[in-house]
MDTraj code that builds the backbone (N, CA, C; nanometers):
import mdtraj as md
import numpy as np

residues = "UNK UNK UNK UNK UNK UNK UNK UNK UNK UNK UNK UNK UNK UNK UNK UNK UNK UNK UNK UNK UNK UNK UNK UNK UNK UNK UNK UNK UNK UNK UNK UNK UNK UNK UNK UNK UNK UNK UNK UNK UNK UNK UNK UNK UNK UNK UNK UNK UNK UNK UNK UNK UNK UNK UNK UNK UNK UNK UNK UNK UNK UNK UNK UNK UNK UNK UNK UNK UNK UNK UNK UNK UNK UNK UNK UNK UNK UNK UNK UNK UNK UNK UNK UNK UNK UNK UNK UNK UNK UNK UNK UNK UNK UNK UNK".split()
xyz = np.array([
    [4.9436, 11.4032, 9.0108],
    [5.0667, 11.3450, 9.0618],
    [5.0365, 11.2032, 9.1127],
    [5.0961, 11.1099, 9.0869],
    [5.1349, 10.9968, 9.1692],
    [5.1059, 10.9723, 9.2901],
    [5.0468, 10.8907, 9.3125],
    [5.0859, 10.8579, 9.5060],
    [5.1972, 10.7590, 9.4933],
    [5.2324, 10.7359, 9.6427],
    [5.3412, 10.7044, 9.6229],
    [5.2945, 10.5465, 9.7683],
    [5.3801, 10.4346, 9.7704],
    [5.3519, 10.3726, 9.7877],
    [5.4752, 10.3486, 9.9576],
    [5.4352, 10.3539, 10.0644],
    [5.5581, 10.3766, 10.1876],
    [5.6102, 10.2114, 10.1833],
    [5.7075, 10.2521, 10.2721],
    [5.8132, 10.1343, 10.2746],
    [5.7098, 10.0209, 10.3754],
    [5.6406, 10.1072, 10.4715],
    [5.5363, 9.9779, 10.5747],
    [5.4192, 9.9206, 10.4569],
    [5.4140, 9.9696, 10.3873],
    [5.3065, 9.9231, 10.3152],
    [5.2896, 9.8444, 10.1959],
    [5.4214, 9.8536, 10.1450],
    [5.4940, 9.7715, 10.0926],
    [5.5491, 9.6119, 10.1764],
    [5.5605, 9.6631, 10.3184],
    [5.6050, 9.5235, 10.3486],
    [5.4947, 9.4636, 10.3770],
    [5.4001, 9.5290, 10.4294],
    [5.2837, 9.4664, 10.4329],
    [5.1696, 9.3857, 10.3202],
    [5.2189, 9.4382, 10.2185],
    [5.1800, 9.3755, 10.0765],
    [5.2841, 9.2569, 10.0790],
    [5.4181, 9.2879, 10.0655],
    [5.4791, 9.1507, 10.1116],
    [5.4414, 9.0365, 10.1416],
    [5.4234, 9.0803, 10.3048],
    [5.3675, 8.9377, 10.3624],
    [5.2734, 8.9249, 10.3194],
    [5.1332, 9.0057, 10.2691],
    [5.0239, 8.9230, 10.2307],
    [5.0304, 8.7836, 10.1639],
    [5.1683, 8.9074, 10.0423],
    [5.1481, 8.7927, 9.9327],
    [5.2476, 8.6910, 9.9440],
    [5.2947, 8.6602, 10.0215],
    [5.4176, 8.5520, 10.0323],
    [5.3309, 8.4952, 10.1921],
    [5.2221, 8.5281, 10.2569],
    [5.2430, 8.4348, 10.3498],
    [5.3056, 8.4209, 10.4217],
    [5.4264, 8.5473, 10.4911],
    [5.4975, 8.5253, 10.6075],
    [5.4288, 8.6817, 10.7106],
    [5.5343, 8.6624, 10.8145],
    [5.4886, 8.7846, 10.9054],
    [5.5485, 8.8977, 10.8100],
    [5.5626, 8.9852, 10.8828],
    [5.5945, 9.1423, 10.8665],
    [5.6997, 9.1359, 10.8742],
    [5.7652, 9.0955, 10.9823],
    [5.9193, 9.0885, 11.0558],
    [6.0102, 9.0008, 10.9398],
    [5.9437, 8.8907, 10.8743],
    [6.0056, 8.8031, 10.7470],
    [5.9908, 8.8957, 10.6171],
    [5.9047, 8.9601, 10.6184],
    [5.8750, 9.0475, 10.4622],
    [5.9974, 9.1683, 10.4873],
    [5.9806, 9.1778, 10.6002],
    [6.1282, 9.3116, 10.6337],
    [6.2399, 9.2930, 10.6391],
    [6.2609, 9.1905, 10.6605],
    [6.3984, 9.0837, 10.6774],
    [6.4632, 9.0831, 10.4566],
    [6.3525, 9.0337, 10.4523],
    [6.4022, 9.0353, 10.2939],
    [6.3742, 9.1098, 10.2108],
    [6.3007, 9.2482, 10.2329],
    [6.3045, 9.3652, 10.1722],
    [6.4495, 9.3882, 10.1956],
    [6.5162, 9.3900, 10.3205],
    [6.6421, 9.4714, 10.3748],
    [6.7195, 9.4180, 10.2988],
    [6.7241, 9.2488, 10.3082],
    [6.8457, 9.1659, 10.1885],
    [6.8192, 9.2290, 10.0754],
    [6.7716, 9.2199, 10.0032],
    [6.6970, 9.2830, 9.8894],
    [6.7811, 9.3893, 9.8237],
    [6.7311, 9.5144, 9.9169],
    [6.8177, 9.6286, 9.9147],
    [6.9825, 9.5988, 9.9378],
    [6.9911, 9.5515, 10.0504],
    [7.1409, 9.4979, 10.0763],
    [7.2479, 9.4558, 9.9608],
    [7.1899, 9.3365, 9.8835],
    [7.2277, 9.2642, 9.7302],
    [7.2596, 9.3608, 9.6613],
    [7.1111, 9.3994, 9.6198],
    [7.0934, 9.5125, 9.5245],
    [7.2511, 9.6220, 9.5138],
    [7.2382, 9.7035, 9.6280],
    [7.3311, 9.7747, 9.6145],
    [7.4768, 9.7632, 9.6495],
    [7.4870, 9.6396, 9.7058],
    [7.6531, 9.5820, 9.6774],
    [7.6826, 9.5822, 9.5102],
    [7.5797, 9.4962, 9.4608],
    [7.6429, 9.4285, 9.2878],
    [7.5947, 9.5997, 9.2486],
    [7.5152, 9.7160, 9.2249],
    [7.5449, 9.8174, 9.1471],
    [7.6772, 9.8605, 9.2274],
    [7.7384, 9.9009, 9.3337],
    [7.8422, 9.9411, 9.4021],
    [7.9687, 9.8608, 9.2746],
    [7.9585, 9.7315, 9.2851],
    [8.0679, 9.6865, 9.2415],
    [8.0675, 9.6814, 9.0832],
    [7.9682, 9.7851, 9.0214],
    [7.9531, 9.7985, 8.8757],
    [7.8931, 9.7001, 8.8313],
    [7.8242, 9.6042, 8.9287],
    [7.7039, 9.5151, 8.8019],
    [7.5914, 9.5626, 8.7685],
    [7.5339, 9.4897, 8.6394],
    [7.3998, 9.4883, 8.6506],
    [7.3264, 9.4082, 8.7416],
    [7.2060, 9.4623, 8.7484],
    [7.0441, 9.3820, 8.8297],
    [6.9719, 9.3780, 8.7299],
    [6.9304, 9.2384, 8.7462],
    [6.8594, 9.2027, 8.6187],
    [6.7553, 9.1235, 8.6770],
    [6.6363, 9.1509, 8.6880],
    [6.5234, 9.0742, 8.7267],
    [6.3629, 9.0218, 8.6521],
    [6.3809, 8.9302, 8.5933],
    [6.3417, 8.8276, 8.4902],
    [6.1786, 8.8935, 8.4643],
    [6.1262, 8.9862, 8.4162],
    [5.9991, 9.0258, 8.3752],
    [5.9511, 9.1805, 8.4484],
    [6.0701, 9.2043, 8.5388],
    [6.0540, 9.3212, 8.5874],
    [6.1204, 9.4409, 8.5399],
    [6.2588, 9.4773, 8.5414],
    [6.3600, 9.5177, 8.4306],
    [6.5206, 9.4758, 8.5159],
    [6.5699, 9.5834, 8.4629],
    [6.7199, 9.5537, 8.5111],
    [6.7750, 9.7036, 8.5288],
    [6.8629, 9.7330, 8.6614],
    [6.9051, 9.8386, 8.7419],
    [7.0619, 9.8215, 8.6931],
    [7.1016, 9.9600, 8.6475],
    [7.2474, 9.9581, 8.6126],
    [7.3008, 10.0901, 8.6618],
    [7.4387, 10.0585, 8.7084],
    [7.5090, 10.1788, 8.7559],
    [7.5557, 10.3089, 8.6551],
    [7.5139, 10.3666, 8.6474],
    [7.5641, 10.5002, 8.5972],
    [7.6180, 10.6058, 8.6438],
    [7.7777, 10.6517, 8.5451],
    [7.8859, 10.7001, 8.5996],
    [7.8264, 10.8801, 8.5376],
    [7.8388, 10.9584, 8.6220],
    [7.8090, 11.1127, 8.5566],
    [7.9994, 11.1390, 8.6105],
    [8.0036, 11.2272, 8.5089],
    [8.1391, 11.2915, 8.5335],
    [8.1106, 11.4164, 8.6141],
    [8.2445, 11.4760, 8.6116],
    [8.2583, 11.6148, 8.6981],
    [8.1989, 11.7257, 8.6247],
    [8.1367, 11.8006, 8.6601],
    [8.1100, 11.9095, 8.5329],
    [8.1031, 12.0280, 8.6144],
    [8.0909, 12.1508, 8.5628],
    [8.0660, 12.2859, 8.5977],
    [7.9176, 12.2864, 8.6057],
    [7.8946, 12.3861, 8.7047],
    [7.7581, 12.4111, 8.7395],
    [7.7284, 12.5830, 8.7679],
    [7.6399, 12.6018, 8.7602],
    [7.5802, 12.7094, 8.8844],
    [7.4794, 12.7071, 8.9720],
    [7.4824, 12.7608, 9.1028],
    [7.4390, 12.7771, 9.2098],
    [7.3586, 12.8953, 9.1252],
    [7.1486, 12.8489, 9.1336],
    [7.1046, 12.9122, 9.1056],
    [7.0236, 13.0617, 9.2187],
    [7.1055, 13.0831, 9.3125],
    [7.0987, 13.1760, 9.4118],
    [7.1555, 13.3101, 9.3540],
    [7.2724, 13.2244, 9.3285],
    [7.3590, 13.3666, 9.3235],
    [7.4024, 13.3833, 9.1642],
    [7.3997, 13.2754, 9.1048],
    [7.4905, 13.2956, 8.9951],
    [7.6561, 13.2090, 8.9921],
    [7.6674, 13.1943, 9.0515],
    [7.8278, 13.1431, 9.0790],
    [7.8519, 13.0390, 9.0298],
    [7.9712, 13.0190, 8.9596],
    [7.9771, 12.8862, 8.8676],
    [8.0832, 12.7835, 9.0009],
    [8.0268, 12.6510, 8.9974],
    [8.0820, 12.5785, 9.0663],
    [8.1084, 12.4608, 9.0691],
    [8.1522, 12.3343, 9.0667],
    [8.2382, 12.2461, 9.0444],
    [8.1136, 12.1157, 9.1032],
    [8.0580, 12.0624, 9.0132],
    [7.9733, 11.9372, 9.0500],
    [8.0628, 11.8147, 9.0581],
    [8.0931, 11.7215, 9.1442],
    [8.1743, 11.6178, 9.1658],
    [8.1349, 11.5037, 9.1068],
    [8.1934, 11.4112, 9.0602],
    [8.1582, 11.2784, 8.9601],
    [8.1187, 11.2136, 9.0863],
    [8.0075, 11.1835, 9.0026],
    [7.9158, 11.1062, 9.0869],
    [7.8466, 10.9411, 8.9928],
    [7.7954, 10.8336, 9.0768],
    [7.7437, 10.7150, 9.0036],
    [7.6536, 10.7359, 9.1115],
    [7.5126, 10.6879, 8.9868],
    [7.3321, 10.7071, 9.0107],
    [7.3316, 10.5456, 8.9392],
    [7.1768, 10.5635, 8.9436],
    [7.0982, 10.4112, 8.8426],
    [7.0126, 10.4658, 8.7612],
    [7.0466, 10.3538, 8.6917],
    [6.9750, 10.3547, 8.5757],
    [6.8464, 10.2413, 8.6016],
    [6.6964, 10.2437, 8.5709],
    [6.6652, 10.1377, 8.5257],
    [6.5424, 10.1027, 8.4077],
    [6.5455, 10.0447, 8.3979],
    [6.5146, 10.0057, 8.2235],
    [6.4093, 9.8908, 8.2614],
    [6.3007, 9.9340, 8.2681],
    [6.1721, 9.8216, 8.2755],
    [6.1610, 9.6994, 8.1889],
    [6.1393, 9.5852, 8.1822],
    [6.1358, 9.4808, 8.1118],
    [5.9751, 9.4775, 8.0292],
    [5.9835, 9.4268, 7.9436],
    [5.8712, 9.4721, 7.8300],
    [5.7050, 9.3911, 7.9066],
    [5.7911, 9.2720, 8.0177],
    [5.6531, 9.2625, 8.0280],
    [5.6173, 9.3194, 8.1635],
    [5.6835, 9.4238, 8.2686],
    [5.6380, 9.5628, 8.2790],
    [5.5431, 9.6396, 8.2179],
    [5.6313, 9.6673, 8.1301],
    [5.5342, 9.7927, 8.0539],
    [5.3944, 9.7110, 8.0384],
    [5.3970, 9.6227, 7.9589],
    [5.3128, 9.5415, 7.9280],
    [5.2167, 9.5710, 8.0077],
    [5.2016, 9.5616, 8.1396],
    [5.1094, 9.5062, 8.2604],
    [5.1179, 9.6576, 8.2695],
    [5.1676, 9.7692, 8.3043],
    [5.1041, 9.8896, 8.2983],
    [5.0262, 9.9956, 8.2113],
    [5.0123, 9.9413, 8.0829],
    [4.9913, 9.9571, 7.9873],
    [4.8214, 9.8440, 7.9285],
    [4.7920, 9.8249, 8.0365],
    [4.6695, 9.7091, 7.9745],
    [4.5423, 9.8316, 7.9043],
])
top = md.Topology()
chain = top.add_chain()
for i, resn in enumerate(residues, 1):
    res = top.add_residue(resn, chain, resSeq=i)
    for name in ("N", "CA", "C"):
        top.add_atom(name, md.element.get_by_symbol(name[0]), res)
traj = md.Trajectory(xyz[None], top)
């Protein structure tokens, strides 16, 4: 399995690599996120130039079951993301 990489440690890679404090790397992680999920909210794409691009995706309503009991039940339309790595991504994980 994966490890997984925490949100402090991430900002802390941040600032390394940009050269500011912690408190500035957190500041614009938060914008970041902030942006981010206004423009998918309002149905855009995110498109970020060698990394990939994040798109909103609509699931409809569908029938389900509750695997407890058996019971068929009503899943609500819901919008998730999509995202789609940019080739020179893969690229760089793939050396």
């Amino acid at each position: 399995m994966a490890q997984k990489t925490t949100t402090t440690e991430l900002i802390a890679a941040i600032a390394a690599a940009t050269d500011t404090t912690k408190t500035e790397a957190q500041t614009f992680l938060d914008a970041f996120k902030a942006v981010t999920t206004t423009a998918l909210h309002e149905g855009k794409e995110v498109q970020i130039a060698s990394f990939g691009t994040l798109k909103p995706k609509n699931r409809a309503a569908r029938m389900g079951r509750n695997p407890a009991t058996g019971e068929s039940i009503q899943i609500a339309a819901s919008t998730g993301v999509s995202f789609t790595p940019a080739k020179a991504l893969k690229d760089a994980l793939n050396l």
